[in-house]
C-alpha positions in Angstrom: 12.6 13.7 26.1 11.7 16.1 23.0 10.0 19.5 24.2 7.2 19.1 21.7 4.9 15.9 20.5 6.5 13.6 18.8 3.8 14.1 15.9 5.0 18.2 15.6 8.6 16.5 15.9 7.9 14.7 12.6 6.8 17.8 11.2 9.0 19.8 12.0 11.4 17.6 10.2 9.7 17.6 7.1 9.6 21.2 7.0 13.0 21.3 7.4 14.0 18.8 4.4 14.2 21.9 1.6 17.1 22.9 3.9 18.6 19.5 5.1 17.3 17.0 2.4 14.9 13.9 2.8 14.4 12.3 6.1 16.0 9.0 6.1 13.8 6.5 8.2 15.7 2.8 8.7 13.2 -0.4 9.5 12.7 -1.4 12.9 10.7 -4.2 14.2 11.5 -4.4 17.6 12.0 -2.4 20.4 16.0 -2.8 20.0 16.2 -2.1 16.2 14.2 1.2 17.5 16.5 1.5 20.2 19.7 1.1 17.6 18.2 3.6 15.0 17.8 6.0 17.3 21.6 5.4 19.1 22.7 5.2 15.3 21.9 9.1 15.2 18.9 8.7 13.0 15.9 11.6 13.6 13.0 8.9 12.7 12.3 5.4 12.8 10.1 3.2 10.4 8.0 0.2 12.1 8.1 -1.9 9.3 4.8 -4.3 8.9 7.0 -6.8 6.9 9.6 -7.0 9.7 7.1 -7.3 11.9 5.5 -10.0 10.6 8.4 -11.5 10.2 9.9 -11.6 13.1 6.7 -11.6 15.5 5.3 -15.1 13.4 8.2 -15.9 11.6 6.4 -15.4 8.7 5.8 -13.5 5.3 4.0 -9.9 5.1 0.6 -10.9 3.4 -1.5 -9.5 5.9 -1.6 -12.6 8.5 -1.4 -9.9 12.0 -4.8 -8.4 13.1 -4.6 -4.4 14.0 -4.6 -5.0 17.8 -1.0 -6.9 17.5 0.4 -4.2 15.2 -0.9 -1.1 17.3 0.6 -2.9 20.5 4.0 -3.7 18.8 3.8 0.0 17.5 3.1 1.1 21.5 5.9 -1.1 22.2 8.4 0.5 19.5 7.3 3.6 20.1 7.9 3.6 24.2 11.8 2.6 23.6 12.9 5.7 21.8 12.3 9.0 21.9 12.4 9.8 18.3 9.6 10.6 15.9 8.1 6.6 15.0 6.1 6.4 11.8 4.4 2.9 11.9 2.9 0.7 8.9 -0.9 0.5 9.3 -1.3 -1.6 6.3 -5.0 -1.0 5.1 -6.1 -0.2 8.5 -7.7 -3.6 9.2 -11.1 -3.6 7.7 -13.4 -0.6 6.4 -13.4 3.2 7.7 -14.8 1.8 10.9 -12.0 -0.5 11.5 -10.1 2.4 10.1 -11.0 5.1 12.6 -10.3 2.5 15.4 -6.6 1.8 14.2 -5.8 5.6 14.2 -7.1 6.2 17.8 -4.9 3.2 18.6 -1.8 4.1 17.3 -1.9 7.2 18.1 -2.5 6.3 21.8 0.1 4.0 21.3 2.3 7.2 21.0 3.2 7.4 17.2 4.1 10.2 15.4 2.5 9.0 12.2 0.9 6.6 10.3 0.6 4.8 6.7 -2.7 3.8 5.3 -3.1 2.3 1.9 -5.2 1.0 -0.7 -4.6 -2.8 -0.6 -7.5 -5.3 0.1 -7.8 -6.8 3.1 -5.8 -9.2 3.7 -2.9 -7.4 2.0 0.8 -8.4 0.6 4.1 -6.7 0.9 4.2 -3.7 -1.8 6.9 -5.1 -3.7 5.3 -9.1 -3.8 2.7 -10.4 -6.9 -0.8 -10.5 -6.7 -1.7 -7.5 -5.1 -5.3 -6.4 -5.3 -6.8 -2.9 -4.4 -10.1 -1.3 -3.3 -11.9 1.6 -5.1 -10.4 5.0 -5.0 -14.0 6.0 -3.4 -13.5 3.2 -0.9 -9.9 4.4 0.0 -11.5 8.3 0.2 -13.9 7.3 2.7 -11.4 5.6 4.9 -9.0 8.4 4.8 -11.8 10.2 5.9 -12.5 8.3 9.0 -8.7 8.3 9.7 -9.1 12.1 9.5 -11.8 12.3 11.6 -10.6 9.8 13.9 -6.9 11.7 15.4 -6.8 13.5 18.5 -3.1 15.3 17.7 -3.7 17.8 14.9 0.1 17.2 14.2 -0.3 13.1 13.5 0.9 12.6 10.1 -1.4 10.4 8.2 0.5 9.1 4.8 -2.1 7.5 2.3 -0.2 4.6 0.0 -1.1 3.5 -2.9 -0.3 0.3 -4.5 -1.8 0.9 -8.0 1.1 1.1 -10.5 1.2 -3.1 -9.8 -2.5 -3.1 -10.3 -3.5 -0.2 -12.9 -0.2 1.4 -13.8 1.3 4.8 -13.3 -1.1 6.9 -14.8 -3.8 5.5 -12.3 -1.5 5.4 -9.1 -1.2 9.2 -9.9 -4.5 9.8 -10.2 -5.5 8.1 -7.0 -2.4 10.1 -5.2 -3.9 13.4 -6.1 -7.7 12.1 -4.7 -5.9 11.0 -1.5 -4.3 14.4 -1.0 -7.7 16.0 -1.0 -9.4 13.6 1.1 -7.2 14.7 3.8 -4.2 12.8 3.6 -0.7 14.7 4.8 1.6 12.9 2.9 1.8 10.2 -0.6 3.3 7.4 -0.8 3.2 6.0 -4.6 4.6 2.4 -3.7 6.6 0.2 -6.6 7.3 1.6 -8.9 9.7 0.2 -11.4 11.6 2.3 -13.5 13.2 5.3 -12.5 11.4 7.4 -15.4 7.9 6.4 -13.4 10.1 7.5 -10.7 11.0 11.2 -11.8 7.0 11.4 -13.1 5.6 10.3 -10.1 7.8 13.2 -8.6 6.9 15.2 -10.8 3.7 15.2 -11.0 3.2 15.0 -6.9 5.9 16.8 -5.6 5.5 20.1 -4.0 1.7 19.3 -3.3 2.5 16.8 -0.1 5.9 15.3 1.1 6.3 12.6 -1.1 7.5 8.8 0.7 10.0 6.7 -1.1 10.4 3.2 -0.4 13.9 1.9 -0.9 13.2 -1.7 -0.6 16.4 -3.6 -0.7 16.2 -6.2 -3.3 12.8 -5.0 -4.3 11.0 -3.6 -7.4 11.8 -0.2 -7.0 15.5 0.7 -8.8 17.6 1.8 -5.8 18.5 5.6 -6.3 21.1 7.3 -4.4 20.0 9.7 -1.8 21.1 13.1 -3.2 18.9 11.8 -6.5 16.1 11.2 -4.6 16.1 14.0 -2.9 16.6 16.4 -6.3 13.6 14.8 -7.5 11.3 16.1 -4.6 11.1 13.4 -2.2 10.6 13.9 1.5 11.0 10.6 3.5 12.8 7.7 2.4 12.3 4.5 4.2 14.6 2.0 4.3 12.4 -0.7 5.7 14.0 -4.1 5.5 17.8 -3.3 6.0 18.5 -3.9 9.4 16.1 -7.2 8.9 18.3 -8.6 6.9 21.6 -7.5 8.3 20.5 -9.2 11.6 19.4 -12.0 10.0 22.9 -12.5 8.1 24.5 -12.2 11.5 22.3 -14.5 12.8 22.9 -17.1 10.7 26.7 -16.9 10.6 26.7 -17.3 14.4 24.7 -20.1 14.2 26.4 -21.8 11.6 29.6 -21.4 13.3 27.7 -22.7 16.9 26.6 -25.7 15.1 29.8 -26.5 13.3 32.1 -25.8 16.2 29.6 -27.0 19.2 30.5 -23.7 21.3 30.8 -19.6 20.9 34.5 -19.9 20.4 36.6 -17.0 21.0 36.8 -16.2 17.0 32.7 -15.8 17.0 32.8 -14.3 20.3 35.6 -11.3 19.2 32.4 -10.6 16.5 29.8 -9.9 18.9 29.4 -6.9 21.2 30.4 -7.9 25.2 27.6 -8.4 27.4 28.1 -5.3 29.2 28.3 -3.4 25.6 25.2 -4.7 25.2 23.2 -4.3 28.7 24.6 -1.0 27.9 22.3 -0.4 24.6 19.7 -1.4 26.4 19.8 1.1 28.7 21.0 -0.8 32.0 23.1 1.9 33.7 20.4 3.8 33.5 18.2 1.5 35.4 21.0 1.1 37.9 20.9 4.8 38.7 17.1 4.8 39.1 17.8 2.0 41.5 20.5 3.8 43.4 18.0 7.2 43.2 15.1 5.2 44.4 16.8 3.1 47.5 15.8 2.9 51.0 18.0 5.1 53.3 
């Protein structure tokens, strides 16, 4: 287990991203995606809301879980690793009531931050049409409560904005720069769609807050390399739906080969990790050793 909170975990690695260069958070949306980002070597995972939805209601991300299921699956990703978790809070689930309530329950859920942002309720994935957002005054007020609502000093609270699909850069911007001083500890300027609004956005933001970018695959965003990204004065870059889709490829060729051949045969089988590979990820020798600590004489 880490020495420190997970929260001073996370930043501490964002003050260290001038030396080592942007925090690379993958998607999870389960307990075991945690549990392979954080065997993969990564320092932070991502709880992605679109994953989440999709895997929890086989469904798509346009705001169809309530806060209570996304603050337990949070508690739930957060308990199987032991690396900093920053978790999708979508628009925190109402007004800055609802809003205060989601903080304390994330953060009791043991996540090292959060993201709040600016989409009406019930919101859409970032990178999907018809988006529609609430008044900068309106998104103030609930970073506010959020604000006023964490126990841990050191939770990071990253306020999102989904305005360029809505208003356009120039407005995104200026809502980034109200969010900052409402209290928010890092800005995330979602979708935007050409890498020049990309280097602006930077420009404009970066240096003020740690700046989040999304890199949605096969979304809106142009994918950047990482060194790029970095250069430009990001600090986090989420990679949110990867590991969704990669297990949902697999998924479907194992499948298809199940239904075509009527069995696992030894070609699909010589693809898959062994069961005791597996049982090993999830961490079975070491409940076999508890077992063997905790016997009976």
């Amino acid at each position: 287990m880490p020495s420190i909170s997970n929260p001073a975990r996370l930043r501490e690695l964002l003050a260290r991203v001038p030396q080592d260069g942007p925090l690379i958070l993958p998607g999870a949306y389960d307990g075991l995606s945690a549990r392979l980002v954080e065997l993969a070597g990564f320092d932070a995972a991502y709880m992605t809301g679109f994953g989440t939805t999709a895997t929890l209601l086989g469904a798509p991300d346009v705001g169809l879980l309530s806060g209570t299921e996304m603050a337990d699956h949070a508690r739930r990703l957060a308990s199987a690793i032991g690396i900093p978790l920053l978790a999708d809070a979508d628009t925190g689930y109402g007004n800055a009531i609802n809003v205060g309530r989601t903080v304390a329950e994330y953060e009791r859920g043991g996540v090292a931050g959060i993201q709040l942002e600016d989409q009406v309720t019930p919101k859409k994935c970032g990178h999907m049409a018809g988006k529609a957002i609430v008044s900068t005054a309106e998104m103030v007020g609930k970073l506010h409560a959020a604000v006023d609502a964490r126990r841990d000093p050191d939770l990071v609270l990253i306020a999102r904005t989904d305005a360029i699909a809505v208003d356009g850069v120039d407005a995104a911007i200026e809502r980034a720069h109200a969010y900052l001083a409402a209290g928010a500890d890092a800005l995330f300027v979602e979708a935007p769609t050409a890498e020049a609004d990309i280097e602006r956005i930077a420009g404009e933001l970066a240096g003020k807050a740690p700046l989040v970018f999304n890199w949605v695959e096969g979304g809106k965003t142009p994918p950047m390399d990482v060194a790029t990204i970095g250069k430009l004065g990001f600090a986090m870059i989420l990679f949110p739906i990867g590991a969704l889709l990669a297990a949902t490829a697999g998924m479907r060729t194992y499948l298809a080969a199940l239904k075509a051949d009527g069995t696992s045969s030894a070609e699909t089988m010589a693809a898959l990790p062994s069961f005791e590979e597996f049982t090993g990820l999830v961490g079975l020798p070491e409940v076999r050793e508890r077992e063997q600590r905790y016997a009976a004489p």
